[in-house]
C-alpha positions in Angstrom: -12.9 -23.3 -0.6 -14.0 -26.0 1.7 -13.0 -25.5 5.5 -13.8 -28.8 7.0 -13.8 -29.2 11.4 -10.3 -29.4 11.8 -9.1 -26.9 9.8 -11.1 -24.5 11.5 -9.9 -25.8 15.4 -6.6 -25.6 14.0 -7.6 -22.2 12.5 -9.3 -21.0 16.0 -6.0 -22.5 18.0 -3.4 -20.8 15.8 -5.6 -17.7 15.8 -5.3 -17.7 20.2 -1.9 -17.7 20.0 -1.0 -15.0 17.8 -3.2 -13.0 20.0 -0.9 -13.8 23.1 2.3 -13.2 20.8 1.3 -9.6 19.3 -0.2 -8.5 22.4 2.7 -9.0 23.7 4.2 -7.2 21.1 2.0 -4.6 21.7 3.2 -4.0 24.8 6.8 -3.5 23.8 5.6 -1.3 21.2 3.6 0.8 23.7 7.5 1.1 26.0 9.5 1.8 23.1 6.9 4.3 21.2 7.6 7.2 24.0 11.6 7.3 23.5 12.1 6.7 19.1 10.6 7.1 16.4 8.3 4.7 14.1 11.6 4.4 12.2 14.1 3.7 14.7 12.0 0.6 15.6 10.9 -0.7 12.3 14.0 -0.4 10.9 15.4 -2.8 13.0 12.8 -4.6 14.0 12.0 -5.2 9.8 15.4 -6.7 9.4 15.8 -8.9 12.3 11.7 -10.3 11.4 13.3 -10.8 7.5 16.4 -12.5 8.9 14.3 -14.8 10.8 12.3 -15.7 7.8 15.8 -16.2 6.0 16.9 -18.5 8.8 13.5 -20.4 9.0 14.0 -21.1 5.1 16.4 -23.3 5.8 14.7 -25.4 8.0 14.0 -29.2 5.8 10.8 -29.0 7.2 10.1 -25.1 6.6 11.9 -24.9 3.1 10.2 -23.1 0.1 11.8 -20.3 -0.9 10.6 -16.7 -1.3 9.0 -16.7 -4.7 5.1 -15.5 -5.1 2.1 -16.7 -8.0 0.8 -13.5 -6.5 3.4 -10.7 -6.9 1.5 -7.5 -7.4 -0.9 -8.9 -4.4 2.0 -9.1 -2.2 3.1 -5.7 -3.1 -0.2 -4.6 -2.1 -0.3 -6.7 1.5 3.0 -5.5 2.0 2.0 -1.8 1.2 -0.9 -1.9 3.6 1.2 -3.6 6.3 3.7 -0.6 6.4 0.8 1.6 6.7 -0.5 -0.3 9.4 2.7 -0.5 11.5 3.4 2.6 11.4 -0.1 3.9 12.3 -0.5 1.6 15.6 2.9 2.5 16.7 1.5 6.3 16.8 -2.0 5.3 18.1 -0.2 3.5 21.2 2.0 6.5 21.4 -1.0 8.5 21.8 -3.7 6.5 23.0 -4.5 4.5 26.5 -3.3 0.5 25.8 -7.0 -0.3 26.6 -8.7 2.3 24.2 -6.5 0.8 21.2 -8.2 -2.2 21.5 -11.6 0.1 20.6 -10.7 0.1 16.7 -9.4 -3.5 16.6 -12.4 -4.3 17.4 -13.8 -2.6 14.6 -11.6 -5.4 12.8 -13.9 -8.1 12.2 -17.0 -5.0 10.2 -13.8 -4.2 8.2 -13.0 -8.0 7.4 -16.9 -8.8 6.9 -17.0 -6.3 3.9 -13.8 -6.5 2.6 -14.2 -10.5 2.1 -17.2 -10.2 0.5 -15.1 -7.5 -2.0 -12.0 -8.8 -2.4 -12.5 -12.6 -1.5 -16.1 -12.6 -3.1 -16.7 -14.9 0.1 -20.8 -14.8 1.2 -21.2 -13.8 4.9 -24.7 -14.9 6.3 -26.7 -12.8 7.5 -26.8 -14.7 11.2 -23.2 -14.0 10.9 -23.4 -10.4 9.9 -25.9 -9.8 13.5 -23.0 -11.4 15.2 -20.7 -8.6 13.4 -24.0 -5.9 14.6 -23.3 -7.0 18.5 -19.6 -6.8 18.1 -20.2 -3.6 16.9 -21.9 -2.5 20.0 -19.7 -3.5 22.1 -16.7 -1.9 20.7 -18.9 1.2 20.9 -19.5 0.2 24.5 -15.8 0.5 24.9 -15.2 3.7 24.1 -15.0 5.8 26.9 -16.1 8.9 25.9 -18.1 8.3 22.6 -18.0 8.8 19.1 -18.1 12.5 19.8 -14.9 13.0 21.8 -12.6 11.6 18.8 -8.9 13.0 18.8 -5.9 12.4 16.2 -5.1 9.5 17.8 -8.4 7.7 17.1 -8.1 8.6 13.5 -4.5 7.0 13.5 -6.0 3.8 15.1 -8.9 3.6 12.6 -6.5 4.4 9.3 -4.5 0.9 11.3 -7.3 -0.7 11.8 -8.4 -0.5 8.0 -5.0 -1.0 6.5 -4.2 -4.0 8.9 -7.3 -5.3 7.7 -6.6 -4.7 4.4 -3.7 -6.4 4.6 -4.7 -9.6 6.4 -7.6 -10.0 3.9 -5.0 -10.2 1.0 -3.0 -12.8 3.4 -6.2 -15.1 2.5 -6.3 -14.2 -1.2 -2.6 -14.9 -1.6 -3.4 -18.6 0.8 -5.5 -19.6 -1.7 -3.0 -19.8 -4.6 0.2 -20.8 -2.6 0.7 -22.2 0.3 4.3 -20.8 1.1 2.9 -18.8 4.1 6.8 -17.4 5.0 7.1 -15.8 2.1 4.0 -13.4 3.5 6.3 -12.4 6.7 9.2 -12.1 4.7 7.7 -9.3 2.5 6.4 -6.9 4.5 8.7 -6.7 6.8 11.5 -6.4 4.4 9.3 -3.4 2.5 8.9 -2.0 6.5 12.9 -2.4 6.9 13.9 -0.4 3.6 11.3 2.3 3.9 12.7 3.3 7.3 15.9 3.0 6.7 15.5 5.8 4.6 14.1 7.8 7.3 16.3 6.4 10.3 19.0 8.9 9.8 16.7 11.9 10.1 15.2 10.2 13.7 17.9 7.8 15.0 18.6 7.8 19.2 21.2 6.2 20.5 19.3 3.3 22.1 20.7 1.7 25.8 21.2 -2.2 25.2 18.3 -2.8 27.5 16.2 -0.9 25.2 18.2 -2.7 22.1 16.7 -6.2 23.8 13.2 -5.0 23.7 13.2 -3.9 20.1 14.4 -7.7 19.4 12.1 -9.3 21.9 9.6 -7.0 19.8 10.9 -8.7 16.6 11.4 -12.2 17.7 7.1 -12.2 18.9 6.2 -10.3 15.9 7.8 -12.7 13.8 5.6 -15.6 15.6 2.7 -13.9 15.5 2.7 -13.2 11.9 3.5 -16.7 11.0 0.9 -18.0 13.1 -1.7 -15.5 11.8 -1.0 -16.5 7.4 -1.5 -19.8 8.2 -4.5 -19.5 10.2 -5.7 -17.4 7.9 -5.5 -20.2 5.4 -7.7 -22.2 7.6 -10.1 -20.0 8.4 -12.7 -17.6 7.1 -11.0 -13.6 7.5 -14.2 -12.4 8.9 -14.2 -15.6 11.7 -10.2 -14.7 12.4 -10.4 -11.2 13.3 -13.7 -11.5 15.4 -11.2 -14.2 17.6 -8.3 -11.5 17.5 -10.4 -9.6 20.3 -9.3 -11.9 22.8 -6.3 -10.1 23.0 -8.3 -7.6 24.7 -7.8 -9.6 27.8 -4.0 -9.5 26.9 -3.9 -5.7 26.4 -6.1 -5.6 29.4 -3.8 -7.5 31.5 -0.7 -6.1 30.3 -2.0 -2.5 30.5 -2.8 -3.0 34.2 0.6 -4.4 35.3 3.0 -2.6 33.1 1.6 0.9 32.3 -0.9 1.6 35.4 -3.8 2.0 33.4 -7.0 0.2 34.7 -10.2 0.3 32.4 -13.7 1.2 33.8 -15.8 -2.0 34.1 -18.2 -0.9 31.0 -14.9 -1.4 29.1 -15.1 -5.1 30.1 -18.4 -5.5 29.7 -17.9 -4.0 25.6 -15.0 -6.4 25.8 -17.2 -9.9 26.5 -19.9 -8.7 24.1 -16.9 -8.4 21.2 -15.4 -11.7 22.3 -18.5 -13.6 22.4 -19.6 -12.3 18.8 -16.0 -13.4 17.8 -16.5 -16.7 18.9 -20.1 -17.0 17.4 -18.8 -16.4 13.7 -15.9 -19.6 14.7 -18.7 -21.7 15.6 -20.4 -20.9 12.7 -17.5 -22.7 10.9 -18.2 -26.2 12.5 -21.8 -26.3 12.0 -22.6 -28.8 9.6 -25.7 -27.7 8.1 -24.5 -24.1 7.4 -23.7 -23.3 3.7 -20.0 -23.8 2.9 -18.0 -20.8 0.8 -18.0 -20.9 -2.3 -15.1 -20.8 -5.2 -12.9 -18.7 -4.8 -13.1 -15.4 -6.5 -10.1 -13.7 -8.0 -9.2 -10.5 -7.3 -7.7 -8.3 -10.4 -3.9 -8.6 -9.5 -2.9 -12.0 -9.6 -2.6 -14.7 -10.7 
């Protein structure tokens, strides 16, 4: 699969906006993680995302439909995105805004090996130092070390693989269709019936205000999401998630002015080192003279 210059500016472009969009999100996850359960927001949050995807449908210019050439791999990306959700909503519940930022970082090692496994896609090794110094600095981020690991980091690293996981078989499914709605549509409707089954067991009544912010939550996630299949199309996966860490400076930003919490400078100083490996790997797409990827491999699901 050929990615030719402007596919990966468009790819790179797309890629900074979802990272204002789900930061955002974040945030509202962060509020509303204190007061309900996992549940209470997924629930709705699932079926307002699906009946934007439903409303988008119609759209002359959006129109496709829902069906898949890939139906077990969706079952599979929308498995791992349940997973996911539900992990980072307890890692924010649990964890500093900043210090969740740590294990997406850890994103982009994830994506390197898992698109050479799944996607069969060849990462160079200049590209795979890049990854190294990333690395570093996401250990330069974490305050107390390796060492002084609690629940909550495990939660974050089980998202942090599973959200991988899942954004990895975004690109596999990209390569054989190009209906990129129908990859929001499914996982959030899989997230909306799994916790309705729970919901009764955890529901609060929630304050309108509160309602409003579980929407908001919806309405950015929806975005994001969008944003993030077709730029995933565009794009190399391990290139993507290494540009995700600008959100850092969102989380960073947001952290400070909503939730008091004000990083130590080594924590910005791990940040620039991850967001100047991340935009190494995109430059490495608009070289010229650097080897293209080759076919595309098949993973054994579909088609």
């Amino acid at each position: 699969m050929r990615c030719s210059r402007n596919q990966a500016l468009a790819g790179a472009l797309l890629v900074v906006a979802y990272t204002g969009l789900i930061a955002s999100a974040d945030g509202i996850t962060k509020l509303l993680a204190g007061q309900y359960a996992a549940a209470q927001l997924y629930a709705l949050s699932g079926a307002m995302v699906a009946g934007f995807c439903l409303l988008a449908d119609r759209l002359p210019a959006v129109r496709g439909g829902f069906r898949t050439k890939c139906p077990r791999a969706m079952a599979l990306r929308s498995g791992a995105t349940l997973v996911a959700a539900v992990c980072f909503f307890y890692a924010f519940r649990l964890l500093p805004f900043a210090e969740v930022f740590v294990f997406i970082g850890l994103m982009p090692l994830l994506a390197g090996a898992m698109s050479g496994l799944v996607l069969k896609e060849p990462v160079r090794p200049a590209a795979w130092a890049a990854l190294g110094a990333g690395f570093a600095g996401v250990l330069f981020l974490f305050p107390g070390g390796v060492a002084s690991a609690t629940p909550g980091h495990l939660v974050a690293l089980a998202a942090a693989v599973s959200g991988t996981f899942s954004m990895t078989l975004a690109r596999f499914i990209g390569r054989y269709e190009s209906n990129s709605l129908a990859q929001v549509f499914y996982p959030n409707l899989t997230l909306c019936l799994v916790m309705l089954g729970l919901l009764p067991f955890v529901w609060v009544p929630m304050p309108l205000a509160d309602a409003g912010w579980a929407a908001a939550y919806a309405f950015l996630l929806f975005g994001a999401r969008w944003l993030l299949v077709v730029a995933l199309r565009l794009l190399a996966s391990y290139a993507v998630t290494p540009l995700m860490n600008l959100q850092f400076i969102w989380m960073a930003v947001i952290g400070a002015v909503f939730f008091g919490e004000f990083p130590p400078a080594a924590t910005y100083f791990g940040g620039a080192i991850v967001i100047a490996s991340g935009l190494y790997l995109v430059w490495d797409q608009f070289a010229p003279a650097m080897p293209r990827l080759r076919n595309p491999g098949r993973l054994q699901t579909d088609p």
